[in-house]
C-alpha positions as CSV (number, residue, x, y, z in Angstrom):
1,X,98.9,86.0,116.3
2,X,101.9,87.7,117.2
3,X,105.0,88.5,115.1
4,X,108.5,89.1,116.1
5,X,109.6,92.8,114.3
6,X,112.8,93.7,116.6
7,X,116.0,94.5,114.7
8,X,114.1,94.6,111.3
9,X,113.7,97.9,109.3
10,X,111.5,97.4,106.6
11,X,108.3,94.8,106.9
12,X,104.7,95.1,106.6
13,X,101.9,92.9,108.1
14,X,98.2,92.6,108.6
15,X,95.5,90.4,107.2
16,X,95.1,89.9,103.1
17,X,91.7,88.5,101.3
18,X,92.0,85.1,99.7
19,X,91.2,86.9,96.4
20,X,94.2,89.5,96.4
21,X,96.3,89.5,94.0
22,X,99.9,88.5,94.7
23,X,102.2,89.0,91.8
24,X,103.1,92.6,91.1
25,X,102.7,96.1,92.7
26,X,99.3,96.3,93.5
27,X,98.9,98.8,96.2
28,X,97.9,97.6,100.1
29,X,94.8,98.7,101.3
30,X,91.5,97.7,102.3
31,X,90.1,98.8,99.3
32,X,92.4,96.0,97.6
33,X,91.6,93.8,100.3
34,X,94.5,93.9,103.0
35,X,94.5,95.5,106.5
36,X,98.1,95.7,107.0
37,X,100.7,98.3,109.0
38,X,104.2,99.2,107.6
39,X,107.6,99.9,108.4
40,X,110.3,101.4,106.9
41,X,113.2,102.8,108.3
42,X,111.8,105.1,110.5
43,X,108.3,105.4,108.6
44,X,105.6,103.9,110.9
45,X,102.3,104.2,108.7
46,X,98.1,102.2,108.5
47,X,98.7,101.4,105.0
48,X,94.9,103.6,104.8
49,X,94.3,105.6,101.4
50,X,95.6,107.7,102.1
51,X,98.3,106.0,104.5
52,X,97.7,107.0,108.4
53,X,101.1,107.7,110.2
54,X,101.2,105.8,113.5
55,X,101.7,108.1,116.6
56,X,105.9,108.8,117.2
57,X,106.8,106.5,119.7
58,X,109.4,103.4,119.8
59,X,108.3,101.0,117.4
60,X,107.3,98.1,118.7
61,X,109.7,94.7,118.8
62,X,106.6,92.1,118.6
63,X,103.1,93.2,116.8
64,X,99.3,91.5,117.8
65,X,97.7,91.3,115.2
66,X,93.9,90.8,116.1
67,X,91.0,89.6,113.4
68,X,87.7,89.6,114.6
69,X,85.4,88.7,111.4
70,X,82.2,88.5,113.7
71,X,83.0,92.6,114.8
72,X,84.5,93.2,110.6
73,X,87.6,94.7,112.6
74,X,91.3,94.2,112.3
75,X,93.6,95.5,115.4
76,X,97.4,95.9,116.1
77,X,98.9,96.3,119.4
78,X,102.6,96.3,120.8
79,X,102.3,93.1,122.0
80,X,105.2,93.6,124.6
81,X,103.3,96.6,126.1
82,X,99.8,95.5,124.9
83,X,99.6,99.3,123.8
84,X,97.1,99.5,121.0
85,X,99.0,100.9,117.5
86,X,95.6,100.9,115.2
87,X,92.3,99.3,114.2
88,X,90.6,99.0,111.0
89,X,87.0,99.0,111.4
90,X,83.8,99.2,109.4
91,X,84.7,96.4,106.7
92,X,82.8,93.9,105.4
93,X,84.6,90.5,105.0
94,X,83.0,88.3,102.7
95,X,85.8,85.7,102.1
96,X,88.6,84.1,103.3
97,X,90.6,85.7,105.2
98,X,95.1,85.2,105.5
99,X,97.9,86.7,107.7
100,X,100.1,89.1,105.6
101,X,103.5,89.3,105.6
102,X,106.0,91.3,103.7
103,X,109.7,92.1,104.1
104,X,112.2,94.8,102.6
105,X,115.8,94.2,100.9
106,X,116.5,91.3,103.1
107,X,115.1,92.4,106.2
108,X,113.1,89.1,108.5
109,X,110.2,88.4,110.7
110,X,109.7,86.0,113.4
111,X,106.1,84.7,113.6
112,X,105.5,84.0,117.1
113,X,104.1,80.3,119.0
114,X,102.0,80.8,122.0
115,X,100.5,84.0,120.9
116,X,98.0,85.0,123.5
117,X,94.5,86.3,122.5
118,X,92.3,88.8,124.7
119,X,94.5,91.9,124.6
């Protein structure tokens, strides 16, 4: 799917586990069970533990976000540019999977119709 990021400063997205917990602060990683990337401000990060700083470069205006659950991998690309931002590999999904969305003090996202696959 593809989600429309331009003109918002603070969001994070990815892919959550049917089983994470979604009342309070718990922190977003795929130890916790979401495979997500974050913005804010001018902080492009993997939320990783530790958190992986995306290379400098504009940040993107519309995110891919790519779940493969046959290859256990989880990618994000510019979808505008189809230039490939990260991938979170190695995992082993063993439940439901969700898209993941978060914004920050009133910031909005625009999920996408018509995404196309195969980037």
């Amino acid at each position: 799917w593809e989600v429309e990021v331009a003109g918002s400063r603070g969001w994070c997205l990815g892919v959550a586990a049917e089983s994470v917990e979604r009342k309070g602060k718990e922190q977003l990683t795929p130890e916790t069970g979401v495979w997500s990337i974050d913005r804010d401000d001018d902080e492009f990060v993997a939320l990783t533990s530790p958190g992986s700083r995306l290379p400098a470069r504009p940040i993107p205006g519309r995110v891919g976000v790519y779940l493969s659950y046959e290859s256990a991998t989880v990618s994000f690309y510019d979808a505008n540019t189809k230039t490939h931002l990260h991938t979170f590999t190695g995992n082993k999904f063993t439940e439901k999977l969700y898209p993941f969305f978060e914004t920050y003090e009133d910031q909005w996202l625009g999920i996408c119709s018509g995404s196309a696959p195969g980037v």
